[in-house]
Each structure stands twice: as C-alpha cells, then as structure tokens.
N, C-alpha and C positions, 0 to 999 in steps of 0.2 A: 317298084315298091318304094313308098316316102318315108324317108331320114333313114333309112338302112344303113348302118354299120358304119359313119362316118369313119372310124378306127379302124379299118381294114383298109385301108390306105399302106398302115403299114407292111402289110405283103407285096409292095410296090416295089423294095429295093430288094431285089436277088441278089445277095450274096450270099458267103457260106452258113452252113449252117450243123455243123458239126454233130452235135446232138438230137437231131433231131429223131435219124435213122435209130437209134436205140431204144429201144422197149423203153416201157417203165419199169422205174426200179421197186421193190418194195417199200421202201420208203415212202415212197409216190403215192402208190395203191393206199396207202394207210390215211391220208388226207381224205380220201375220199368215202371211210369209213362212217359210222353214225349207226345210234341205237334204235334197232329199227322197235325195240319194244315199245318205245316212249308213246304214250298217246298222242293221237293226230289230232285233238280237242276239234273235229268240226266245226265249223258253224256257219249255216249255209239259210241264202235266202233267196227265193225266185225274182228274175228278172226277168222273164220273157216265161210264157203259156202257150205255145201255138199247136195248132192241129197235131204236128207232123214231132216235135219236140219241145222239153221241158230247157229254159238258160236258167240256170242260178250263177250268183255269185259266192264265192268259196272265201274262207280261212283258215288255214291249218295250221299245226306246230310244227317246228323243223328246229332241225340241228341250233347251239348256239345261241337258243332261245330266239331265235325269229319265228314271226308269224307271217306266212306266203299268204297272199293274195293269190284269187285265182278265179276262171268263168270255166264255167263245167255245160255241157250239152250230153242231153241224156235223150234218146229216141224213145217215142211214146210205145212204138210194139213190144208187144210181151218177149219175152226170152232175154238169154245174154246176148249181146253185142262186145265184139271188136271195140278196142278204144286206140286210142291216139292219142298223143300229145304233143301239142301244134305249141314251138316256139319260137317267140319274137326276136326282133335283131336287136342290134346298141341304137339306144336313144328313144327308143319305143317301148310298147308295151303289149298286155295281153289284148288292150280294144283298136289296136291299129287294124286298118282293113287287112293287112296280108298275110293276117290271122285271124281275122272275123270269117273272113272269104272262106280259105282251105275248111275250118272247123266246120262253117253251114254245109259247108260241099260235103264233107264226111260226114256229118249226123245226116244230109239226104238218103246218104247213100248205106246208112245202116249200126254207124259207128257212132261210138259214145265220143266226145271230143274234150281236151280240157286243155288251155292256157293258164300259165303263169306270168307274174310279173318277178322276172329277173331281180338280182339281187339290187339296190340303189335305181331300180327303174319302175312308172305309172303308179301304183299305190304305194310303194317303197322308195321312193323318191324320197335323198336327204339332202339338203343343200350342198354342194361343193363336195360331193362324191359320186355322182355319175359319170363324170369325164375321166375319173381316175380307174375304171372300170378296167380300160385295156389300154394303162400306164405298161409300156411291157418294160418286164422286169423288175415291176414294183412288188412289195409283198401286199397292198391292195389291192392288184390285181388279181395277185393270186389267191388272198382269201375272199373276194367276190367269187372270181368265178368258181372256186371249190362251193362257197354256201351256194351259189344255184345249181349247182349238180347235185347234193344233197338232195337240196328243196324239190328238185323233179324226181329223183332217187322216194324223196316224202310222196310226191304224187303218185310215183306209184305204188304206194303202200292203201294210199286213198283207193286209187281205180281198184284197187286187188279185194277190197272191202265192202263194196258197194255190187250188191245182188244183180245191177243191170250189165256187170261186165264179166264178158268169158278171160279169165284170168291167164288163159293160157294165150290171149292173143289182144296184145297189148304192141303196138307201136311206136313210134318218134317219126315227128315231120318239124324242120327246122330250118328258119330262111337267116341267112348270113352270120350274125353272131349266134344267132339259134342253131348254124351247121357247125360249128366250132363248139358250143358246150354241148351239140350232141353227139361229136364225132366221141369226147369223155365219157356222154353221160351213158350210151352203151355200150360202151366198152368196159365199163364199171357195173354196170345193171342188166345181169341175163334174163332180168323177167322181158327186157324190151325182144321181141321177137322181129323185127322189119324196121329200117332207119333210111329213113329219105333227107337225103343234106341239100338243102335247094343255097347257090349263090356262096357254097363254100369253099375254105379254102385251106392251105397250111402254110407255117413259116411264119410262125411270128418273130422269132428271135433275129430274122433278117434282118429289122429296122436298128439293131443293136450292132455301134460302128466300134470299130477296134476289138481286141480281144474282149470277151464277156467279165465280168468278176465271176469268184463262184459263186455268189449271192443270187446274180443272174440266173446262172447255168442252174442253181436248184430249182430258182422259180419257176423256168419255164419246164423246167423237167415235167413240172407237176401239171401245166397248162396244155402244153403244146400239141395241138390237135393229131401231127402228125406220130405225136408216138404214142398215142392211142389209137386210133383207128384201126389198125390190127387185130387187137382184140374182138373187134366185135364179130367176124369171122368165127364159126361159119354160118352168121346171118346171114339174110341177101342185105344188100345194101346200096341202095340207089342214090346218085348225083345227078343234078340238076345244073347245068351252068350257061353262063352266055359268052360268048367268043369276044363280044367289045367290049369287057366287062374293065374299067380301069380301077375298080377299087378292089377286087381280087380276079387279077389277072392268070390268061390259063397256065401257066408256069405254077401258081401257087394252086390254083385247082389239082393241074397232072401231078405236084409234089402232093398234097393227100391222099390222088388217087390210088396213085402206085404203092404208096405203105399201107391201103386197105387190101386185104385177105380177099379169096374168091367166097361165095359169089358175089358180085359186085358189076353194075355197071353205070354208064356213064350218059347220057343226053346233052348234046351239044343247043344252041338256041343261038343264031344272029341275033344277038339283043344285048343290052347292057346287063348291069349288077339292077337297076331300079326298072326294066321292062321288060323282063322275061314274061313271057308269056301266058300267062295265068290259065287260060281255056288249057295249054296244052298238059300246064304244072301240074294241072289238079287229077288230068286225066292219065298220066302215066304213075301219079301220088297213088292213087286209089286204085291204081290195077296192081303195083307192088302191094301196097298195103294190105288189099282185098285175100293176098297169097297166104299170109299169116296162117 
C-alpha cells in the first residue's frame, strides 16, 4: 500500500500502557454522539457509467458543520445489495488504489461500496493540519479523529437511505489508519454488521515517554483503538496483518487483538505493512463480508 500510515510508527515503542485495558468510559461514548436527525443535504454526481456499476461522487452534512467528501459505487442489478465501507489510511485518501481496488472487488462481487475522505485528508485537505492528525495526545488529534467517526457514523445514515442497500447488512473494511478509526467507529455504530481491520494495530499512547498528564490520559481515553474494540463483539471481526510489518509491528497488532471480543479472527501474511497481499486481502475481505 503507498504512503500508508506514516504515523503508525508510533506503535513502535512498547512500553506501558496502562489505560489502555479499560473500557470506555461514558464520558468517552458521548464524543462520539451526533444528531442523527440533521439532514445529510446530498449532492451527488456521476463519475463513472459502466456496464456492471454506477461511481458517483458524494457530499454530505456531518457533525460540526462539515461537509464529507466521498466516492459511492452502486451495482447496476436490481435489488438491495450489501454495502461496505472501505477506509483509507494517514496521508491518503478516498482515490488512492488500496481503496479504489477492494471497492471494485466488492461492487464486482454484488456490494454497494463507498469511501470517505477522512477528516484534514484528499478533498479536506487544510494546510498545516494533516500531520497534526495523529499528534498523539493532542486535542487535534482527538477532535480529528472523533469528526471522522462521526462522518462514517453520517455514511451510514446515507447507505441506510438509499433504496439499492439492504440496511440490515452494512459492513467496514479499513487499511491501517482506516483499521484504527474502524476498530471506534464499530464499536460505536451497531448498524456496522462485519469489520475487516487490514495493517492494524493498537497502543498509541506507547509513544508517550514519562508519566502521561491527565490531559493525555483523557485524550486517548477517547482515541485509543484498544479500548474500543471490545465492543464491537458479538460481531465477527476479521484482521488482516503482515509479520515484517515495521510500522505496526505484531506486538501492537496481538495488543488489539486480544482486547477484541469473539468472534474474531486473525490472517497472518509474510509481507510488510505496504505489501500485503492484495489477491489474498480481498479474497478473505469478501468471504467475511459476504457472511453479513
């Protein structure tokens, strides 16, 4: 995968991490809340026609008065379809291939698909705040990544609206920082029925040397992948990872894995974090997913 998750480096330094083993607290959970009445103003226009599926590109309303960016693939057969939603990693966006790819692979295979562009990333882009993304322990960070939990949160108020989707079978496919805001954003969102975390990891608050402040310790309360994950239980929940992987190394992969709930399993790949193996991704992606 190219420019993946530069910021995941920080799971490089294992050390303790005290908080991370605890739930979230309410407090937490309330960050993550949003009026789901609010209209999602639409507005949407085709970018691809082909035989087999319709691309448009999307705009919606989400929390905080932001407007998401976003590419939707809608299969041309009649009925509802299964959807998914396929997120990008740090530094990238919804048209990088390692989300163009899986999205074609699932609108072949029957599924509605749709990408976002994370919050400060590809149509969201502001200058000199994309790097502060996963500043860990900043309140930047953390109100980034709460508004893209939201905003997928918003997505799925879209997919849930839109006649070509069985509402009851609604997925998450998410590559490296995509497995990090999705290991939240289903555990926060029970329309998500099947969560595939491909190149993820946990322990962000490792990179934080010395005792944390509390300032710290609230922020990641709210962030940290590992004390959500749990909740998404009793989903299935599938991982994806690579054993050479130096930018989320399997120390931090087994640290998410073990605080996700059953059922859950896990795919190992000799490959790094930027060459797993895409024939094999898409084909254990879509056989989970297909379960829905």
């Amino acid at each position: 995968m190219k420019r993946a998750c530069l910021f995941l480096v920080l799971v490089v330094v294992l050390g303790g991490n005290a908080w991370a083993a605890a739930p979230p607290t309410v407090s937490a959970l309330a960050f993550y809340d949003y009026d789901q009445s609010q209209p999602l103003a639409v507005e949407q226009q085709v970018l691809e026609d082909k035989e087999g599926y319709t691309k448009y590109h999307l705009t919606y309303a989400s929390a905080h008065d932001q407007q998401v960016t976003a590419h939707l693939w809608v299969p041309k057969a009649e009925g509802r379809h299964p959807a998914v939603l396929v997120q990008h990693g740090y530094g990238d966006s919804k048209d990088v291939d390692y989300v163009q790819l899986p999205a074609l692979h699932l609108v072949g295979k029957g599924f509605v698909a749709m990408a976002i562009d994370a919050q400060y990333h590809g149509e969201r882009a502001r200058p000199g705040r994309g790097k502060e993304l996963f500043n860990t322990g900043s309140l930047t960070m953390r109100d980034a990544f709460v508004q893209t939990v939201v905003d997928l949160r918003r997505a799925v108020d879209l997919l849930s609206a839109r006649p070509e989707v069985d509402t009851g079978r609604i997925g998450y496919w998410g590559a490296s920082m995509g497995a990090f805001l999705g290991s939240v954003t289903a555990a926060v969102e029970p329309r998500l029925k099947s969560v595939v975390l491909v190149v993820g990891g946990g322990g962000l608050g490792r990179l934080l040397k010395g005792k944390p402040t509390p300032q710290q310790e609230r922020t990641l309360t709210v962030v940290e992948p590992t004390k959500w994950v749990g909740l998404i239980s009793p989903r299935p929940l599938l991982m994806l990872n690579g054993t050479k992987d130096v930018l989320i190394p399997r120390a931090a992969t087994e640290l998410l894995y073990q605080a996700a709930g059953e059922p859950k399993r896990i795919v190992w790949y000799e490959s790094g974090h930027h060459d797993v193996p895409m024939a094999d991704v898409l084909r254990e992606s879509v056989q989970h997913l297909g379960r829905m």
